[in-house]
Every structure is written in structure tokens, then in C-alpha cells.
C-alpha positions in Angstrom: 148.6 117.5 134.7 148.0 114.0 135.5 147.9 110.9 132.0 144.5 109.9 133.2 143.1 113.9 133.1 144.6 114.3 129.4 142.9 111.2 128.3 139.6 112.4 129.4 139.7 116.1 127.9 140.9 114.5 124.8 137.8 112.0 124.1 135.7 115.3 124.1 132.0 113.8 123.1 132.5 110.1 122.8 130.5 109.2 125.5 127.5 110.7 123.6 128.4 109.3 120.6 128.1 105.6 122.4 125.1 106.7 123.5 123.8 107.3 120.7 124.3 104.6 119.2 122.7 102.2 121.7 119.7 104.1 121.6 119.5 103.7 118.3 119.9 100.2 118.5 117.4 99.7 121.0 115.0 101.8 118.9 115.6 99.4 115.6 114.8 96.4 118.0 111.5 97.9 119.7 110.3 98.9 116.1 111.2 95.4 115.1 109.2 93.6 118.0 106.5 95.8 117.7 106.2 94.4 114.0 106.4 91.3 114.5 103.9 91.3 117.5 101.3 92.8 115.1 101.8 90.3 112.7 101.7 87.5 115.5 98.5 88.9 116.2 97.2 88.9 112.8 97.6 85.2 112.3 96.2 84.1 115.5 93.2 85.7 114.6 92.8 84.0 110.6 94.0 81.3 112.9 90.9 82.5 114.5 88.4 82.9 112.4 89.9 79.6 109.9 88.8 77.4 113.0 85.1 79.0 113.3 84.6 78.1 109.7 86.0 74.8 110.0 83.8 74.0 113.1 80.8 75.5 111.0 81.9 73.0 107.9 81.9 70.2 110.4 78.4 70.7 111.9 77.7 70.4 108.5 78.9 67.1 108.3 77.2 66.4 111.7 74.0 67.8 110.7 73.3 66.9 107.5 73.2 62.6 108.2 70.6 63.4 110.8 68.6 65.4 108.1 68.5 62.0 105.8 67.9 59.9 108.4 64.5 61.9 109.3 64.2 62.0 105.8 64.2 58.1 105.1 62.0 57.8 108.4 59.0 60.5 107.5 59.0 60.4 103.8 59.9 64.1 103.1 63.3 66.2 103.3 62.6 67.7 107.3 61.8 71.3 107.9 62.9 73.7 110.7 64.2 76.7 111.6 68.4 77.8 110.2 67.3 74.9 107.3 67.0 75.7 103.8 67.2 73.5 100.7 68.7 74.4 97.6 69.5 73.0 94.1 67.6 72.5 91.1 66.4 69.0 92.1 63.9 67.4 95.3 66.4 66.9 98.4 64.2 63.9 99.3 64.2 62.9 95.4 68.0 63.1 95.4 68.9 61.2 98.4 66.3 58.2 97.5 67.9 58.1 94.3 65.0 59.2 91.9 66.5 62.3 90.7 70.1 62.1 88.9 73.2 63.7 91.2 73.5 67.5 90.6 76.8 69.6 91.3 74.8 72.0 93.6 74.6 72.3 96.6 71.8 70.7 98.3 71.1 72.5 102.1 72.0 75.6 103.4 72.2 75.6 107.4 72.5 78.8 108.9 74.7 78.9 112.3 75.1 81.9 114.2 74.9 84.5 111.1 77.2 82.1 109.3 76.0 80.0 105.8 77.0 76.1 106.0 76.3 74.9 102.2 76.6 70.9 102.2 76.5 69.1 98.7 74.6 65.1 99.4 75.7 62.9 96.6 74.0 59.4 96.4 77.0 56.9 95.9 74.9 53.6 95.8 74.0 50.8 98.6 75.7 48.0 99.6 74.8 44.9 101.3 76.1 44.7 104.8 77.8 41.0 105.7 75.7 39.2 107.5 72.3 40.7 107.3 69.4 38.5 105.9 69.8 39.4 102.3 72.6 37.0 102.2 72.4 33.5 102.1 72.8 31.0 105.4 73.4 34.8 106.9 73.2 35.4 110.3 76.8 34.2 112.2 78.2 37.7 112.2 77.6 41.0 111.7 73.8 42.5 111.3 72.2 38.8 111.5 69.6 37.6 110.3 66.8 38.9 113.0 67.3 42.8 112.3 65.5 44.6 109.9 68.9 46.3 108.4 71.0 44.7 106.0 71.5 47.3 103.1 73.3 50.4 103.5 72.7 53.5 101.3 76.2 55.3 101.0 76.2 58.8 100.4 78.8 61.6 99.8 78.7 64.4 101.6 80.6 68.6 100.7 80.5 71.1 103.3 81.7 74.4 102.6 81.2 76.1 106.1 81.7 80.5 106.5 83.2 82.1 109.3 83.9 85.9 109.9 86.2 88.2 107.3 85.0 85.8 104.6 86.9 83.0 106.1 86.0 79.5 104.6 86.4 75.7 105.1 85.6 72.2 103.1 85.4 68.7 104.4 84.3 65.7 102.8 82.7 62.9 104.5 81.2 59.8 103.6 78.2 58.0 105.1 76.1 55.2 105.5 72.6 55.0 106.1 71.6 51.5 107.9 68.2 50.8 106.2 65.5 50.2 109.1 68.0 51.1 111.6 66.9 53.6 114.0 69.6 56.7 113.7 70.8 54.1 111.0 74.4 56.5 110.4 
């Protein structure tokens, strides 16, 4: 009997045992990609649905100047459809100034199913340079010919909703140009 045939008859099962052993090694690594692919797939989509309620919070912020510009322009907070107002005060009292600043929120806009609650917090006015309300006015800025020339500054809390109770704030803060048309 040849070396090479002794070898061989003596190593009775270790291929399988190799074998074996890769399988399971490949086994630990599918389980473990598989895991990890599930979880990847989790966050994208709270990565998801994070961004619907930050794009929700934002048309809050987007929505809610044009609200007290129409506001300023007809006398009364504006009406129409996906608008509600709530808090214990006036919206148009609030943002003139007549009624104290409340915590609450102050309008509920309703996007796709989704709530938008935005908070409008009267921070004061200012007088823009170079509008007529300052003296020998009129080299820079406004001038003297427009009819702006005082800014009302306001404060502004979105808390927008998105899907599997996902939420998001910004804070913003605008001015409202006086007798400027748009005036934001």
C-alpha cells in the first residue's frame, strides 16, 4: 500500500467535519446580514417619516406669515379650508398686539391627514433705517417715499406630525413690513 492511500483512509471524516464548519460559518454571516439589513431598513424609514414631519413643521413656518399678512391687510385672522385657530385668545387680537402672548398654540393647519400646530408670539416692532419715521431719512434703505418704515417682529413654533407619531419643531422669526404688500 502506497503513503498517500494510508493518509487518506486514516483522515476517515474530516472532510465533513470542514464542511461543516464553513456552513456554519456561512450561516452565522447570512443571519447576521439579514439583521442588519432589517435594521437598515428600519432607520431609513423613521428617517422617513422624521423628514415628512419636518417638511410639515416647515410649511408651517411658510404658511403661517402669509396668514398675518392677510391678516394685517383685511382686518380679521383669514379663513379657509385645512385652517383652524386655536388658543384661548383672538388670533387677530394676538398678532396686533391687543391681547397679552399666550403659551398655546395659535393655528392648526391640516396637511395631508397630518396636524401642523404653529405658536405666533408678538415680539415688538422696530423701526427700519431709513424709512420716513426717522429724521433727514431717505439716503438708504426703505426711503422716505414708501409707505413702510416699521416692522412688526413676531416669533413663530411649529410642531409639524408625520406618520407613526413622528414629530418635528422649528422656530422662525419674522418681520412684517407695515404697508408693504407681502410685507415678510
Amino acid at each position: 500500500m502506497s503513503p498517500l492511500s494510508k493518509s487518506v483512509r486514516n483522515e476517515k471524516g474530516s472532510v465533513m467535519v470542514v464542511v461543516l464548519l464553513i456552513l456554519v460559518i456561512l450561516t452565522l454571516l447570512g443571519i447576521t446580514t439579514a439583521t442588519t439589513s432589517k435594521i437598515e431598513v428600519q432607520i431609513a424609514g423613521n428617517q422617513k417619516f422624521h423628514k415628512i414631519a419636518f417638511h410639515h413643521a416647515d410649511s408651517g413656518i411658510y404658511t403661517t406669515p402669509k396668514l398675518i399678512s392677510a391678516a394685517f391687510d383685511t382686518g380679521t385672522a383669514p379663513t379657509g379650508s385645512g385652517i383652524t385657530y386655536l388658543g384661548s385668545t383672538d388670533f387677530y387680537r394676538e398678532i396686533m398686539g391687543y391681547e397679552p402672548y399666550d403659551a398655546d398654540r395659535d393655528v392648526r393647519i391640516t396637511i395631508a391627514g397630518y396636524d401642523v400646530d404653529v405658536d405666533v408670539n408678538r415680539l415688538g416692532t422696530e423701526t427700519l433705517a431709513g424709512s420716513g419715521a426717522e429724521f433727514a431719512s431717505g439716503a438708504e434703505g426703505i426711503g422716505v417715499g414708501s409707505t413702510g418704515g416699521v416692522a412688526v417682529v413676531y416669533g413663530l413654533d411649529s410642531l409639524g406630525e408625520g406618520p407613526s407619531e413622528s414629530f418635528s419643531n422649528i422656530a422662525a422669526v419674522y418681520r412684517k413690513i407695515v404697508g408693504t404688500p407681502g410685507g415678510l
